[in-house]
C-alpha positions as CSV (number, residue, x, y, z in Angstrom):
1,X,0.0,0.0,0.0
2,X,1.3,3.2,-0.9
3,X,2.6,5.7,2.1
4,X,0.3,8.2,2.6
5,X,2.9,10.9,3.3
6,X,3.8,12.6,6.5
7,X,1.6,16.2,5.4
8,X,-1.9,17.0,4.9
9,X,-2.1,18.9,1.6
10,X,-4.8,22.1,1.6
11,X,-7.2,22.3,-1.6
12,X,-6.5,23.3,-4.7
13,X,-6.0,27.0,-5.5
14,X,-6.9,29.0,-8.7
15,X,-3.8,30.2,-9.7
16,X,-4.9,33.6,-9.9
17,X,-6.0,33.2,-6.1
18,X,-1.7,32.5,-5.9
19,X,-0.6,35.2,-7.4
20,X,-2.7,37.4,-5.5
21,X,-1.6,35.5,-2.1
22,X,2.3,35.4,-3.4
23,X,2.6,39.1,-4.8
24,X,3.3,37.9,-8.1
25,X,1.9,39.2,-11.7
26,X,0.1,35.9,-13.4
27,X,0.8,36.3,-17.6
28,X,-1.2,37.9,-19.2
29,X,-2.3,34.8,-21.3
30,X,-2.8,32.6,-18.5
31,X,-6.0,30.9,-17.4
32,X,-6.0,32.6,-13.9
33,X,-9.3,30.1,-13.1
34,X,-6.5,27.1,-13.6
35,X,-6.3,24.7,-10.6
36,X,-3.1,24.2,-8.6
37,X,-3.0,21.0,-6.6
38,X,0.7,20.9,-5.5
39,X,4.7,22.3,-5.4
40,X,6.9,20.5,-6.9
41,X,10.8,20.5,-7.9
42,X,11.1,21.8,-11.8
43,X,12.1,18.4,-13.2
44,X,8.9,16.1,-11.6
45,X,6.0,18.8,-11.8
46,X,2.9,18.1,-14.4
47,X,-0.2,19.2,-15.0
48,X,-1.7,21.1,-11.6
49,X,1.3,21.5,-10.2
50,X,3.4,24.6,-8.8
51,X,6.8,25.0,-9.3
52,X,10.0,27.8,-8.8
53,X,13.5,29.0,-10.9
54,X,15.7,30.6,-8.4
55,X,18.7,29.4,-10.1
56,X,20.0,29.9,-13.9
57,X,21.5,26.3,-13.3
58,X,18.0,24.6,-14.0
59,X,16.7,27.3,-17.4
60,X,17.2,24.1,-19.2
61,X,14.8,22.3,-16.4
62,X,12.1,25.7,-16.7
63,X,12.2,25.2,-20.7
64,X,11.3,21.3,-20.4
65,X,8.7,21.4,-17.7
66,X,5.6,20.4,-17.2
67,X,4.3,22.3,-14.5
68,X,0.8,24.4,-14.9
69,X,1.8,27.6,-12.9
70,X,5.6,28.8,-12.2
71,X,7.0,31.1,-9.7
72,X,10.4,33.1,-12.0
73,X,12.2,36.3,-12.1
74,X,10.9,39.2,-14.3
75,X,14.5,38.7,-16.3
76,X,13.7,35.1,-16.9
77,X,9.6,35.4,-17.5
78,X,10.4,34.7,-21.5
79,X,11.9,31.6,-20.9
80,X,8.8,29.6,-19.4
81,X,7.2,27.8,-21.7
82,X,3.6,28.7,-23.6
83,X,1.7,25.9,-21.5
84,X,2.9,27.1,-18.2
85,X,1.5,30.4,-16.8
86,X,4.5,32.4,-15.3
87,X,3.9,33.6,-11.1
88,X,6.4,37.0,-12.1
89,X,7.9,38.3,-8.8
90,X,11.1,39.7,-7.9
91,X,11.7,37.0,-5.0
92,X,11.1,33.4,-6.4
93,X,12.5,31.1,-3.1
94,X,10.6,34.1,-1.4
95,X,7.3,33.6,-3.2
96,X,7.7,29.4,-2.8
97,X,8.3,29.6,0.8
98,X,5.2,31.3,1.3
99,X,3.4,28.9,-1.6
100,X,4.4,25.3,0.6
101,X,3.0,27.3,3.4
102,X,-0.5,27.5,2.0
103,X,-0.6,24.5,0.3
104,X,1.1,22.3,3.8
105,X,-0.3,24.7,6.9
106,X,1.2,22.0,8.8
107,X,4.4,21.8,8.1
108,X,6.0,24.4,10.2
109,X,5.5,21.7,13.1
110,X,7.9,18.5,12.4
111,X,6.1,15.2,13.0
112,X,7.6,13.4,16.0
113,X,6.1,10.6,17.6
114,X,2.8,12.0,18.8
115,X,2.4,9.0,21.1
116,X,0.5,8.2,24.0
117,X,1.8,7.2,27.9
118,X,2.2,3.7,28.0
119,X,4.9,1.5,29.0
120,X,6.8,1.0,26.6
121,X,5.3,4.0,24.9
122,X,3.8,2.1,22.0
123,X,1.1,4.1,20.0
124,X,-2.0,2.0,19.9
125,X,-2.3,2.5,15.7
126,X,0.9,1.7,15.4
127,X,2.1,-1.5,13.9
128,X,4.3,-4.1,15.2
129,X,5.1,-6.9,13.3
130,X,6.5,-9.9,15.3
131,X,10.0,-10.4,16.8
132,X,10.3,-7.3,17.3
133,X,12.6,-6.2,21.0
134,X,11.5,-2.3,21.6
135,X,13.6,-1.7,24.4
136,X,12.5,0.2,27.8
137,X,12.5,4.6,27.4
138,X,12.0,3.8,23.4
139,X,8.6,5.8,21.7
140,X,6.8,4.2,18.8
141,X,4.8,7.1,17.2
142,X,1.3,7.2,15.6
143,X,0.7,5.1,12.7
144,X,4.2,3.9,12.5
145,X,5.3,0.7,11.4
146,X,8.0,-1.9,12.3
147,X,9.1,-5.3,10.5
148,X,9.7,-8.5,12.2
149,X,13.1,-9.1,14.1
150,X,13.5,-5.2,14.2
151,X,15.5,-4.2,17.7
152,X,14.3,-0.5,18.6
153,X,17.2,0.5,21.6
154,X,16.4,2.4,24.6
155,X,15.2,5.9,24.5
156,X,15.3,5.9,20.6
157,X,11.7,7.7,19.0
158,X,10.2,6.5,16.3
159,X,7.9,9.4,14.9
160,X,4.9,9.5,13.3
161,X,4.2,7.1,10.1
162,X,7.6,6.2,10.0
163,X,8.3,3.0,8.2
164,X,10.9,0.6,9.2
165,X,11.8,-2.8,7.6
166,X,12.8,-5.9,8.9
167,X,15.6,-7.0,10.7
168,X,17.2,-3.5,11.2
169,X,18.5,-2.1,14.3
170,X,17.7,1.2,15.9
171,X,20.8,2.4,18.2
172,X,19.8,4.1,21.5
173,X,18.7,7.2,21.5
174,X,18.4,7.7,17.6
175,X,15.5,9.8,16.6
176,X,14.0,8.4,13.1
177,X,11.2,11.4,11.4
178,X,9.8,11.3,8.0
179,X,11.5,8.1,7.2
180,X,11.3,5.3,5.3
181,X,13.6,2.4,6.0
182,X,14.3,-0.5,4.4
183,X,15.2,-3.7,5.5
184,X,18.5,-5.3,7.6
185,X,19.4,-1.3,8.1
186,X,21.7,-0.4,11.0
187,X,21.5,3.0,12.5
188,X,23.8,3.2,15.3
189,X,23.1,5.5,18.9
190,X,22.5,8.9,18.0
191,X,21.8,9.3,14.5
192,X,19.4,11.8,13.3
193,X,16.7,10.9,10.2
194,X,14.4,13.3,8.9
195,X,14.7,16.3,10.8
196,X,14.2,19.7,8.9
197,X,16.7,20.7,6.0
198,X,18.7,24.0,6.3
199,X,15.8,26.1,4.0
200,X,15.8,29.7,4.8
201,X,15.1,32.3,2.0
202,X,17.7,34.8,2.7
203,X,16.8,38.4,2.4
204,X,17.6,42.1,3.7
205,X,14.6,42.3,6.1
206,X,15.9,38.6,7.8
207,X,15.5,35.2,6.5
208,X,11.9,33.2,5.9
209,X,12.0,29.5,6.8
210,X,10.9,27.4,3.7
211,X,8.8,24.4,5.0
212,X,10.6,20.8,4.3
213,X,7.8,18.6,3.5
214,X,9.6,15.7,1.9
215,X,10.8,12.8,3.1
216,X,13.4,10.5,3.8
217,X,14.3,7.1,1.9
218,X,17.3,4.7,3.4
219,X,17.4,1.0,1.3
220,X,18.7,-2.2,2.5
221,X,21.9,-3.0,4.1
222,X,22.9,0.7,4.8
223,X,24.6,1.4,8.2
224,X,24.6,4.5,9.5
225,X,27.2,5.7,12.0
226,X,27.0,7.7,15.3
227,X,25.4,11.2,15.5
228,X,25.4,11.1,11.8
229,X,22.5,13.3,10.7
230,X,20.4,13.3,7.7
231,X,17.7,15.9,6.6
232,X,14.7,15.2,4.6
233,X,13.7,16.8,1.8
234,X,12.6,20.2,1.1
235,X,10.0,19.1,-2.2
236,X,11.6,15.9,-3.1
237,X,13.2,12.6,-0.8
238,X,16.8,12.4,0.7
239,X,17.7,9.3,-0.5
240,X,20.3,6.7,0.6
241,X,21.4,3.9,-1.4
242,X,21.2,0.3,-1.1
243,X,24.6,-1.2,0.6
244,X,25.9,2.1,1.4
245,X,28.4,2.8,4.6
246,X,28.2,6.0,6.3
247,X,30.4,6.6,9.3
248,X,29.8,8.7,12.2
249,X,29.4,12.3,12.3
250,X,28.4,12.9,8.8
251,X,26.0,15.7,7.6
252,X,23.6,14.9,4.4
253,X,21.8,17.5,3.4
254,X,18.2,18.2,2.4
255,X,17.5,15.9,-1.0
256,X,20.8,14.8,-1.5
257,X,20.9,11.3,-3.5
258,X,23.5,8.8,-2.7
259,X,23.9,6.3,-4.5
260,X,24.6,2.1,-4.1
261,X,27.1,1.1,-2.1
262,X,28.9,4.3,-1.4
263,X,31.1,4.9,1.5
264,X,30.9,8.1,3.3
265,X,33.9,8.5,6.3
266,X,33.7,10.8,9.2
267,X,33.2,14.1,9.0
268,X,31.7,14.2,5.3
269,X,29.7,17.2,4.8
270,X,27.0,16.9,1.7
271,X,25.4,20.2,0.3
272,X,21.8,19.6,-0.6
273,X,20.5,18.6,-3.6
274,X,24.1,16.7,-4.8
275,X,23.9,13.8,-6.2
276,X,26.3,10.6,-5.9
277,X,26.3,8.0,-8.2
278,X,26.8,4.3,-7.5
279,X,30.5,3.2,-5.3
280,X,31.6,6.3,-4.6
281,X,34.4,7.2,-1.9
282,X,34.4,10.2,0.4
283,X,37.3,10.5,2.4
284,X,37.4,11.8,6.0
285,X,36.2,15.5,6.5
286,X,36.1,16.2,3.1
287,X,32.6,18.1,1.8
288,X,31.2,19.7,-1.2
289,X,28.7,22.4,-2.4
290,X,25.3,22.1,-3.3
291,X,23.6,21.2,-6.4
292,X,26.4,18.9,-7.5
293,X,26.9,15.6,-9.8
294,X,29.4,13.2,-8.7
295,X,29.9,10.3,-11.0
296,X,30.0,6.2,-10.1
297,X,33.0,5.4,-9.0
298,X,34.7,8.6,-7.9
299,X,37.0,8.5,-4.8
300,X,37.3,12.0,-3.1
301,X,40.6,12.1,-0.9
302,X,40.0,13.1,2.8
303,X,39.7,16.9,3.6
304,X,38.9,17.9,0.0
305,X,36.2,20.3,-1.2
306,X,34.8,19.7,-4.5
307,X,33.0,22.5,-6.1
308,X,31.9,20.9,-9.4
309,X,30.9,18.2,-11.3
310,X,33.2,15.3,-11.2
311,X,32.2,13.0,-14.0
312,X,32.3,8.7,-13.4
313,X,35.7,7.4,-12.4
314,X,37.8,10.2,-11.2
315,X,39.8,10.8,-8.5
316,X,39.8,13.7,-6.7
317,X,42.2,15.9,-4.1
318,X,42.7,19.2,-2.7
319,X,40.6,22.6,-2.1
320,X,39.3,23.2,-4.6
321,X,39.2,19.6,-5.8
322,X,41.0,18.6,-8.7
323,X,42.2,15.4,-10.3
324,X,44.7,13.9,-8.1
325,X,47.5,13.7,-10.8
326,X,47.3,17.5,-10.4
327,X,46.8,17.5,-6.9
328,X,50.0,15.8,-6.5
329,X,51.9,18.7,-8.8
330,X,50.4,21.0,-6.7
331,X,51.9,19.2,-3.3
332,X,55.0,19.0,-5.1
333,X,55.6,22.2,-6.2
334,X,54.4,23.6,-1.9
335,X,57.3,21.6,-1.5
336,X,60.1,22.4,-3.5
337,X,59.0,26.5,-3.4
338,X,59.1,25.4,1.0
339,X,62.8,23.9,0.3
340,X,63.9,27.3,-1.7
341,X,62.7,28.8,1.0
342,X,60.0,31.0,-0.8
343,X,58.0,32.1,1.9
344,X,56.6,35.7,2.9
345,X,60.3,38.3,3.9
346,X,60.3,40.4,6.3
């Protein structure tokens, strides 16, 4: 049975009730009567659906979309296509924040367990397959579910409508929101799962939180390592591979994608909405900004920031990351200018 998501979604709105709402100037040709059910990202909206272009990275996403209504720039208001009636406003992200607002009134709240007292504190809808050890100071939410041979530890919360699979194991004190989880997955004590993403619009006059209402998706086999944290979704899902390795202390972002199989050392930092193909290698401490594409197969050497693309295969080393045949010139040339003794004179 399909999940029936963690947010209640308000009715449709005319879109011309939107722009009126948002502060934006609907097309002239548009059909301001037209009905907007949802938000989504550029790339997954259709018909009925809202979406934004804050970023001149996705014009090639605005001219291929699909979406009815769409929040852009004044410079960029030529570029949406005929079928789509452009939202015109001077603050897109501005405008969207305020859009997920009235189509999820709900969201500013994060959905925790919502349990009742009981000991142990196991909501009465929620669902409990057998075999399962929930152990004592551990909260089972409302409508949540858990797959046989699943070991919840103490004082670890399992929110609202969060799925588990089977045979996984919840460390102590691990705090699992907006998630669903696959089966045989270990998430050791203190790891964080679906709590807000870092969404603020940033402006002059402060910065307006942008509600998160996505979600969280972790496959089979992945372990998760101590106090590691990982956001859900602003539109989309965060998503976590099947077979992956994450050690502790890592930060994933809000709708990052990580591939199969990866392997994530301590200390990673992962911008949101990067994307990580299949077996790739991030050594310790080493990060990246948002919005990136890393390749299958790419090994990023520890304390390395990579601030572009890397396409399938490569390795990677330094700040700003580069290939690692030039990483090593660069090392080598430090030290021979050290040896000459090149530094600053007095």
């Amino acid at each position: 049975m399909e999940h029936p998501g963690f947010f209640e979604r308000a009715a449709p709105f005319p879109v011309g009730v939107l722009a009126d709402k948002l502060g934006a100037q609907l097309a002239a040709s548009a059909d301001p009567d037209t009905l907007i059910r949802d938000v989504r990202p550029l790339a997954d909206a259709g018909r009925g659906e809202l979406s934004f272009l804050d970023n001149r990275k996705y014009l090639a996403q605005l001219e291929a979309t699909r979406a009815s209504a769409c929040l852009v720039a004044p410079a960029l208001a030529g570029r949406v296509p005929g079928a789509t009636a452009a939202l015109v406003v001077d603050a897109p992200y501005h405008a969207f924040a305020k859009a997920l607002t009235l189509f999820y009134p709900d969201s500013g709240t994060p959905k925790a367990a919502m349990s009742t007292l009981c000991d142990p504190p196991v909501h009465p809808s929620a669902v409990i397959e057998e075999d399962v050890r929930i152990e004592s100071g551990a909260i089972i939410g409302r409508e949540a579910k858990i797959g046989r041979g699943t070991t919840v530890a103490a004082g670890a919360v399992v929110g609202y409508r969060v799925t588990i699979g089977r045979e996984c194991y919840i460390g102590p004190g691990a705090s699992l929101t907006h998630a669903l989880i696959g089966d045989r997955v270990i998430l050791h004590a203190g790891v964080r799962v679906g709590q807000d993403g870092f969404g603020f619009a940033m402006g002059p006059k402060g910065h307006l939180k942008v509600p998160q209402v996505g979600r969280v998706i972790i496959h089979n086999d992945v372990e998760i390592g101590a106090n590691t944290c990982v956001d859900r979704g602003a539109l989309g899902d965060t998503v976590i591979g099947e077979g992956t390795k994450i050690d502790n202390l890592v930060q994933i972002a809000h709708n990052v994608v990580v591939g199969r199989h990866c392997v994530l050392v301590a200390f990673v930092g992962i911008s949101g909405s990067c994307e990580l193909g299949d077996f790739v290698v991030m050594g310790g401490q080493s990060g990246m900004v948002g919005h990136l594409k890393i390749g299958s197969g790419v090994q990023i050497a520890g304390w390395s920031h990579v601030t572009h693309d890397v396409p399938p295969g490569t390795r990677v080393g330094g700040t700003p990351a580069v290939q690692m045949v030039e990483y090593g010139r660069q090392i080598a040339a430090l030290k021979r200018i050290a040896r000459r003794g090149g530094g600053a004179r007095n």
